[in-house]
C-alpha positions in Angstrom: 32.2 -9.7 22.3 29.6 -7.3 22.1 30.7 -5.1 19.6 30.7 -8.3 17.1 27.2 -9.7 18.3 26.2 -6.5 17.6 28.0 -5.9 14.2 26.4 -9.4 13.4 23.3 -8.3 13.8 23.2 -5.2 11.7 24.6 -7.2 8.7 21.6 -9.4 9.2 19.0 -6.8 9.4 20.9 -5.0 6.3 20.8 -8.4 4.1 17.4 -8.9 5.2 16.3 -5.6 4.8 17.6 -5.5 0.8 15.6 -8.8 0.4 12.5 -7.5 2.0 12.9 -4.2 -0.3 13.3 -6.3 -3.2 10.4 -8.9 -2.4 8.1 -5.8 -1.7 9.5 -3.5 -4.8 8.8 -6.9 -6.9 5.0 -7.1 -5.4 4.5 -3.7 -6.6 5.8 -4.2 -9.9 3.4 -7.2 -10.0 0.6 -5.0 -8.4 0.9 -2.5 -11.6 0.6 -4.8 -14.1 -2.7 -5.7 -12.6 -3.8 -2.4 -12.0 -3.0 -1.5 -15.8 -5.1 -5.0 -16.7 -7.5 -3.9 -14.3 -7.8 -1.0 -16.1 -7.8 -1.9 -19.5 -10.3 -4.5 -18.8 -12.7 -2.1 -17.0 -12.4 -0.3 -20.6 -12.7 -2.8 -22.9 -14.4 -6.1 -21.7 -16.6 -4.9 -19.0 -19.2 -6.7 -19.8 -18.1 -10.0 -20.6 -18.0 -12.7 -18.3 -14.3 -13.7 -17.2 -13.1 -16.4 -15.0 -10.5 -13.9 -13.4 -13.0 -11.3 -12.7 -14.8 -13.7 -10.7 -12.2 -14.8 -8.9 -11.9 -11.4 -7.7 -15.1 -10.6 -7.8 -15.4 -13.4 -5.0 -12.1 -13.1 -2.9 -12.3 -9.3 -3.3 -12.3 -8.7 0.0 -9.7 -11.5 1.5 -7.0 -9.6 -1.6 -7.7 -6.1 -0.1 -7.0 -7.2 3.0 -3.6 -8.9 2.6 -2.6 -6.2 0.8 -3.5 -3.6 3.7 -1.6 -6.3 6.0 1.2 -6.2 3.7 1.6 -2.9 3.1 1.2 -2.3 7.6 3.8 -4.8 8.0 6.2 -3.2 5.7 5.5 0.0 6.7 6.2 -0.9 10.4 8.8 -3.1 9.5 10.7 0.2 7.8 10.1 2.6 10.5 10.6 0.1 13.6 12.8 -2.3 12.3 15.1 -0.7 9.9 14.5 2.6 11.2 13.8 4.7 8.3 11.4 7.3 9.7 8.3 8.3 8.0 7.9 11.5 6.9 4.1 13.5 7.8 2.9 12.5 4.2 3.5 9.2 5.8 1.9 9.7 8.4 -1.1 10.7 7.2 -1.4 7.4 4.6 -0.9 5.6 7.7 -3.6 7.1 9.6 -5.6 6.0 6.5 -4.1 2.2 5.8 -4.3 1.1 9.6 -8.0 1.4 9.9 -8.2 -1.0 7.0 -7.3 -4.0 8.5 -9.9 -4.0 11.5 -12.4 -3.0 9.3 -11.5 -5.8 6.1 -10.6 -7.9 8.8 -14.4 -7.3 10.6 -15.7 -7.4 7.6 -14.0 -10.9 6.4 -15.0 -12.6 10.1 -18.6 -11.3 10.4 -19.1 -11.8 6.9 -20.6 -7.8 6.8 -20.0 -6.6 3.0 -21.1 -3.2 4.1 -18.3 -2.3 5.8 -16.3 -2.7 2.4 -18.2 1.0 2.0 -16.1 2.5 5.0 -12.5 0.4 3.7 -13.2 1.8 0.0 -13.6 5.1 1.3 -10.5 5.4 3.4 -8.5 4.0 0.7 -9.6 6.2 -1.9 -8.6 9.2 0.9 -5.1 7.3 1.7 -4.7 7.0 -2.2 -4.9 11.0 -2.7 -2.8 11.7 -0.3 -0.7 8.8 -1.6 -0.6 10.3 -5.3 0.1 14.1 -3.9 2.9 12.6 -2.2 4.3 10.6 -5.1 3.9 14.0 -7.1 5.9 16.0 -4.5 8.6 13.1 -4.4 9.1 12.8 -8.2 8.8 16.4 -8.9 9.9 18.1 -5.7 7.7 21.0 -5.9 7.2 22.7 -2.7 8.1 19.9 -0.4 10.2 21.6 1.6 7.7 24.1 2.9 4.9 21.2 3.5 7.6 19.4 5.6 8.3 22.9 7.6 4.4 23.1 7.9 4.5 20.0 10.0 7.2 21.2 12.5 9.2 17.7 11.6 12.8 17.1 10.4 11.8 14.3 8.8 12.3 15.2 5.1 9.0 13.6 2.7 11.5 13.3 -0.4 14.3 11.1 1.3 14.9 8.4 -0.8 15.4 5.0 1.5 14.3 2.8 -1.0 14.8 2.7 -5.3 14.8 -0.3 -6.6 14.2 -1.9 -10.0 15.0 2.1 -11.3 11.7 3.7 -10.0 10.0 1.8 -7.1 10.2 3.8 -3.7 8.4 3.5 -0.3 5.7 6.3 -1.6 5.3 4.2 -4.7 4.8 1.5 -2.8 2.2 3.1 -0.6 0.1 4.5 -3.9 0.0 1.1 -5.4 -1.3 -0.7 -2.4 -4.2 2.0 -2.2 -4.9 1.7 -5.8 -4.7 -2.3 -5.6 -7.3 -2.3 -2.0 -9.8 0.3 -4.1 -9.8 -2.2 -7.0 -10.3 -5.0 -5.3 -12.7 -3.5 -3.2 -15.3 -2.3 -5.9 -14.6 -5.5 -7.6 -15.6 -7.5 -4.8 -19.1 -4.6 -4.3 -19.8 -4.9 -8.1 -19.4 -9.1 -8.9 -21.0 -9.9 -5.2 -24.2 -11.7 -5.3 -26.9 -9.7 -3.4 -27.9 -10.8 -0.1 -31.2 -11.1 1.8 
């Protein structure tokens, strides 16, 4: 009896877990195209007033932070849940993406913009770290010593997750940085100054 309550619950946690991946892989996909609008809007129409700017401009800082709440439950959800264990690189982005949501969070309830200085920072930090590990996933160059640097066994270029052809956990991770940042210095630039 307990061998099939358990057996039940691991093909639950397996169907759930290939729903969550793809609900997550398909908020990154949707995260990109926004960061390449982003982007090409930053280039091009910087200047011009636009209703969607505005909208960010105003709920900046309520975007970033359900992205960093997001991107914490997923992660958790992987390693604690699922069990996938998370590599030192992950560690590290983690070290950086926790602080984010008591600071957006303090930031949101006390109504202190200022603090968006502290967030921005630690995601641009979280977001290098992010991009070197992408890098060293993609390209596999000298992985294998920074992994035996850290004294783990926890491999950084384990591939858990690939969905939609290219999405993977450290994709995942990079995107979420780059979508905070962008909606933090959105939210800094389209504020209204206060007395």
């Amino acid at each position: 009896m307990l061998f099939f309550i358990s057996l039940s619950f691991v093909i639950i946690i397996m169907q759930t877990t290939d729903f969550i991946t793809k609900l997550l892989s398909l908020g990154v996909i949707i995260g990109q195209i926004f960061i390449l609008c982003a982007v090409l809007y930053f280039i091009f129409w910087r200047k011009t007033q636009n209703s969607i700017a505005e909208f960010i401009g105003k709920r900046g800082l309520l975007l970033a932070f359900i992205v960093t709440l997001i991107s914490i439950l997923g992660s958790l959800y992987y390693s604690n849940i699922v069990g996938f264990p998370p590599c030192e690189l992950c560690w590290f982005q983690r070290i950086f993406m926790y602080p984010l949501f008591f600071l957006l969070g303090l930031a949101l309830i006390k109504k202190e913009t200022h603090i968006t200085v502290y967030a921005l920072m630690l995601a641009i930090i979280g977001g290098i770290i992010s991009l070197y590990h992408n890098y060293m996933y993609y390209y596999n160059q000298g992985l294998d010593s920074f992994c035996q640097l850290g004294g783990t066994q926890v491999s950084c270029i384990k591939q858990y997750v690939f969905e939609f052809g290219y999405v993977t956990i450290p994709l995942m991770a990079l995107t979420a940085f780059i979508l905070i940042a962008i909606f933090l210095v959105v939210y800094r630039c389209r504020r209204t100054p206060t007395n």
